[in-house]
TORMI-879514 format. One record per residue (C-alpha): x, y, z; residue in three letters. Coordinates in steps of 0.25 Angstrom, whole numbers. Each point is the difference from the previous one (the first is absolute). Example, Ala and Ser with C-alpha at 12.3 -4.5 7.8 and 13.67 -1.06 7.14 Angstrom:
<<49, -18, 31>, ALA>,
<<6, 14, -2>, SER>,
END
This chain:
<<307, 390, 352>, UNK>,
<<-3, -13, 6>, UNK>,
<<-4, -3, 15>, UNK>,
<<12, -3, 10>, UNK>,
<<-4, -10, 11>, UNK>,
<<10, -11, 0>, UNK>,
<<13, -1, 3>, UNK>,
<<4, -1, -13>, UNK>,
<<-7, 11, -6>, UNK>,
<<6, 10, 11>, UNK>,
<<15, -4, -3>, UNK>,
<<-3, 2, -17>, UNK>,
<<-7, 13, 5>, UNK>,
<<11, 4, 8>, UNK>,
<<12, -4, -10>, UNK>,
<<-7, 8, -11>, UNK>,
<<0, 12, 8>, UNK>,
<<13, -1, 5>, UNK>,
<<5, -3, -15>, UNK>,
<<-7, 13, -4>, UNK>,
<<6, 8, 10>, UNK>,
<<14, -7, 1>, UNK>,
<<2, -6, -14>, UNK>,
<<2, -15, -5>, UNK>,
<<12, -3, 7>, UNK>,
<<-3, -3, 14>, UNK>,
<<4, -13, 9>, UNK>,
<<-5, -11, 10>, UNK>,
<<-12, 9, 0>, UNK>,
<<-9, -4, 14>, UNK>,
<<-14, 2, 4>, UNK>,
<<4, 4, 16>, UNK>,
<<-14, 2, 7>, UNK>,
<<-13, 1, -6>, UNK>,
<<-12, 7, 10>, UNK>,
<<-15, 3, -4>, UNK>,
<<-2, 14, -1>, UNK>,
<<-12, 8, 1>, UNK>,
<<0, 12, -9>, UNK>,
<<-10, 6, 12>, UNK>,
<<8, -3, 12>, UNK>,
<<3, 10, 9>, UNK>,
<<13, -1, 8>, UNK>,
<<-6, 4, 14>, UNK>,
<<-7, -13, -3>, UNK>,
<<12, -9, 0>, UNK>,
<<3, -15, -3>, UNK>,
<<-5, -6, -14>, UNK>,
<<-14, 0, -6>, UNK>,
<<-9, -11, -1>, UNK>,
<<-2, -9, -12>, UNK>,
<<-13, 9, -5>, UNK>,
<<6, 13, 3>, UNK>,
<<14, -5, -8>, UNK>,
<<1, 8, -16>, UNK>,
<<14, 0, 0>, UNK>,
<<13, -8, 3>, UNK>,
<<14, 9, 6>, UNK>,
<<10, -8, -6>, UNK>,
<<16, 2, 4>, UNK>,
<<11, -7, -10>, UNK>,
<<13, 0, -1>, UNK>,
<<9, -1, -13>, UNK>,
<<14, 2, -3>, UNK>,
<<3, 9, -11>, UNK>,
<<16, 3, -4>, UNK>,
<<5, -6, 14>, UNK>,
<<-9, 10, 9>, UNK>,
<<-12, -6, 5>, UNK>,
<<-14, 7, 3>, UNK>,
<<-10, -2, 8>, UNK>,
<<-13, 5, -7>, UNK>,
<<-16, 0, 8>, UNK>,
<<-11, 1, -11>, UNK>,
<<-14, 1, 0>, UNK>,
<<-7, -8, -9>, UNK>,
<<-16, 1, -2>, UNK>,
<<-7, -15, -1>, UNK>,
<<-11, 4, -8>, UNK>,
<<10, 4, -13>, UNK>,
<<14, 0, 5>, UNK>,
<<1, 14, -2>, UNK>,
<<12, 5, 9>, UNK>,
<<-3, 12, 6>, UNK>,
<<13, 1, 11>, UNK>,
<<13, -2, -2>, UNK>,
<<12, 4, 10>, UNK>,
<<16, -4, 2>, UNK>,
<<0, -6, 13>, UNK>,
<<16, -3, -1>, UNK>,
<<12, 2, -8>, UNK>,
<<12, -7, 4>, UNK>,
<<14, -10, -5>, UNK>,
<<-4, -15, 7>, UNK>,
<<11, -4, 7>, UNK>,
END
């Protein structure tokens, strides 16, 4: 798989992911946040890594998908776009 550094590399990563998990018919799909993530970080630690320390990007999206919208954190490798967490952070009908 390809490197994911730029911002358009992260949101095809990401709707790739999410189309494999969710299927093909998803709408007004949204890159939210994007933070650097260090694989090795330890939570005691606190705050974001460094630019060297960075191997990974924790990616939150949201998508529509049969009138229910989720909310979806992903976390994507920048050396070969391999996805290596994925989690439902929401599930709810937008008003």
């Amino acid at each position: 798989m390809p490197s994911v550094k730029r911002d358009t590399e992260i949101e095809n990563s990401s709707r790739k992911a999410i189309e494999a998990l969710y299927g093909p018919n998803i709408e007004n799909f949204k890159v939210r946040v994007v933070l650097p993530y260090a694989t090795e970080q330890l939570i005691v630690k606190g705050g974001l890594p460094t630019e060297p320390e960075k191997d990974s990007w924790d990616v939150q999206v949201t998508f529509l998908l049969d009138n229910i919208q989720y909310t979806v954190d992903l976390l994507i490798h920048q050396e070969d776009g391999q996805i290596s967490y994925v989690r439902l952070i929401d599930k709810m009908t937008p008003l």
